[in-house]
N, C-alpha and C positions, 0 to 999 in steps of 0.2 A: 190401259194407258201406256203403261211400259211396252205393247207387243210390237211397236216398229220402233225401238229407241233413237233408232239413225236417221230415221227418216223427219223424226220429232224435232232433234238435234239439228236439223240442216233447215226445217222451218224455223226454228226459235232464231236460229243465226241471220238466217235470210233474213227475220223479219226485225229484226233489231239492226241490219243494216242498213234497211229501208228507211227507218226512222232515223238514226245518224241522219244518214246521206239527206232526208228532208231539213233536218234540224240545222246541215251544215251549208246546205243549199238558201234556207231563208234566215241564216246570220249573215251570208253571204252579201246578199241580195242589200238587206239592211245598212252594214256595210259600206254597201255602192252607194244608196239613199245617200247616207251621213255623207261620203265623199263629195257627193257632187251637190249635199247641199252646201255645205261648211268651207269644201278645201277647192272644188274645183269647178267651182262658179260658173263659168262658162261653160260648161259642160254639157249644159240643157239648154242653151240658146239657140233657135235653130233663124235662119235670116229668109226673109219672104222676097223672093225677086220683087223686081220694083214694076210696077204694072201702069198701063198706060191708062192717064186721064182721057176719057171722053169727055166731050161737052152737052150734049143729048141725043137721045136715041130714043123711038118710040118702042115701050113698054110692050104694045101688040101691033100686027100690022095695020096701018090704016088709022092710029092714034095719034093723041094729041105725043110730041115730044116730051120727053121728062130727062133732068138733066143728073148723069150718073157720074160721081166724081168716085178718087181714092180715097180709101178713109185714111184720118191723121195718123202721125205718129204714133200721138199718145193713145188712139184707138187699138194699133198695130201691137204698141206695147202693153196694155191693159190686156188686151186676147191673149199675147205670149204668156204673161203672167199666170194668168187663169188657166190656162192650158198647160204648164208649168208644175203648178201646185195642185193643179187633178190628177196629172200623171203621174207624180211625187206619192201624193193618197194612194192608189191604183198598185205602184209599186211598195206600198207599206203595208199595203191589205194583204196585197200577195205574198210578200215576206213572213207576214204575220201567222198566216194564212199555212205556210210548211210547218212554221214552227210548231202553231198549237194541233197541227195531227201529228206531226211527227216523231215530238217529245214524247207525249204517251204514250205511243207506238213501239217509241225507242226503251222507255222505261219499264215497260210491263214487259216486255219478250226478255228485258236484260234482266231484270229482278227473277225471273223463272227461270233462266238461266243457273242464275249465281245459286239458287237456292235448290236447283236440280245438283249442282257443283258439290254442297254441303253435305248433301245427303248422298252423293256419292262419294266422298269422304270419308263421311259418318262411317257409312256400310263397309268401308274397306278396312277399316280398325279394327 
C-alpha cells in the first residue's frame, strides 16, 4: 500500500476534489432553482410567438375540412406552467443528483486523507 506514496497522495487529492467540485456544483445549481423560483420570477417565462388563426384546412388531401384554431390563453399558460415545474423537477433531480455522488466521494478520500495525515504525525514523534 505504501509502495507509490505519491502517486496515492495525488489520487486521494484528485479524488476528493472531484467530490468538492460535484458537491459545489449541485449547491450551486439548487441555488439557481431557489433564485428563480422565490426571487426572480420571471426568469423562466419564455413568450410563444403569436401564431396565425386558420379557419379550416383539410386534415388529408381530398378530405372533409376540419376547422383548426389557436389555442387559448389559458391553454398557452397552463402548458407554460407545467413545462415550468417539470424543468424545475429535472433541475432539482440534477442538483440532487452531484450532491448525493459527490459528498461521499468527497468524504471518504478526505477522511483517508486526514487519517493518512495522523499517522504521519504519529510516526514522526
Amino acid at each position: 500500500m505504501n509502495k507509490y506514496p505519491f502517486i496515492r497522495k495525488i489520487y486521494l487529492y484528485l479524488f476528493t476534489m472531484v467530490g468538492l467540485s460535484l458537491v459545489v456544483i449541485g449547491g450551486v445549481q439548487l441555488v439557481n432553482l431557489g433564485l428563480k423560483a422565490y426571487v426572480f420570477t420571471k426568469a423562466d417565462v419564455y413568450y410563444d410567438y403569436p401564431r396565425v388563426m386558420a379557419t379550416k384546412a383539410p386534415i388529408e388531401p381530398g378530405g372533409e375540412p376540419v376547422e383548426i384554431g389557436q389555442p387559448s390563453q389559458e391553454e398557452i399558460d397552463e402548458y407554460q406552467t407545467k413545462q415550468k415545474t417539470s424543468q424545475r423537477h429535472r433541475d432539482a433531480a440534477n442538483a440532487l443528483a452531484y450532491i448525493i455522488v459527490g459528498l461521499p466521494l468527497y468524504l471518504y478520500h478526505w477522511s483517508v486523507i486526514k487519517k493518512d495525515k495522523g499517522e504521519e504525525l504519529a510516526n514522526a514523534k
